[in-house]
C-alpha positions, -999 to +999 in steps of 0.1 A: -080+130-546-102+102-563-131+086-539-156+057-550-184+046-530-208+012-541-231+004-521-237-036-524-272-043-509-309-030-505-314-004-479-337-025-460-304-048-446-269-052-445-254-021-461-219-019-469-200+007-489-157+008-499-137+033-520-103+045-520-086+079-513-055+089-528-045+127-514-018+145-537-021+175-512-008+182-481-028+156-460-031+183-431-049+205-452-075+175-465-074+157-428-097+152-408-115+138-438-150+135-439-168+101-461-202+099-471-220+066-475-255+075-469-263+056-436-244+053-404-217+027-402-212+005-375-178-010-384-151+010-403-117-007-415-090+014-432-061+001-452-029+017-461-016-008-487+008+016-501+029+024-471+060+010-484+085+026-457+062+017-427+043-022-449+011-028-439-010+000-419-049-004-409-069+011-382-106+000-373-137+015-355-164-005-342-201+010-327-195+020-295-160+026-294-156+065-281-153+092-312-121+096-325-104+062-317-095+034-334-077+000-334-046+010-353-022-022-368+013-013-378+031-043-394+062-034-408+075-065-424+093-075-391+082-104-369+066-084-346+030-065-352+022-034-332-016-031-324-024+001-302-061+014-292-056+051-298-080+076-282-074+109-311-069+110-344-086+076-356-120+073-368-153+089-360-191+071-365-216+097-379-252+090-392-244+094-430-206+081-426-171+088-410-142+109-401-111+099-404-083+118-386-049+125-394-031+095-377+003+103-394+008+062-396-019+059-415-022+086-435+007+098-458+012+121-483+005+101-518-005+070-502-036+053-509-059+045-483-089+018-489-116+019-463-145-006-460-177+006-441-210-016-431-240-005-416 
């Protein structure tokens, strides 16, 4: 599993941090997956760019949605775009970063996810 965080601005505004996780394990052993950015977010986006069976995957998380929820987007190529509001397994807020969970959508085995985070 590779991980790499940059951090774009001064601490005293706008922070923002991205990397990418690519899991070679079992993803239910690495999952729920802990990221640490060194503040508290308060918008988290997640990309599965890699998801070529399922196309396009991506969940967000904004401040003062409940823990463990998300905005998940599944577009699989067709002409119609599923967007569901999921309540477990999505994406946790905590003061130095976020959880992700193990939405099986989103996360695969040997997929690559790219996650954005700004604080």
């Amino acid at each position: 599993m590779t991980q790499t965080i940059t951090e774009l601005l001064p601490q005293n505004t706008l922070r923002m941090a991205t990397g990418r996780i690519l899991d070679t394990g079992t993803v239910s052993e690495a999952f729920p997956m802990t990221i640490e950015v060194g503040f508290q977010p308060r918008y988290v986006k997640i990309f599965n760019l890699t998801g070529g069976s399922t196309g396009l995957i991506t969940m967000e998380h904004v401040e003062g949605m409940d823990d463990d929820s998300g905005v998940k987007t599944c577009d699989e190529g067709t002409s119609e775009t599923g967007v569901t509001l999921i309540s477990s397994l999505g994406i946790t807020l905590t003061a130095n970063g976020f959880i992700i969970g193990l939405d099986t959508d989103l996360v695969v085995t040997s997929e690559q996810l790219t996650w954005i985070a700004i604080g």
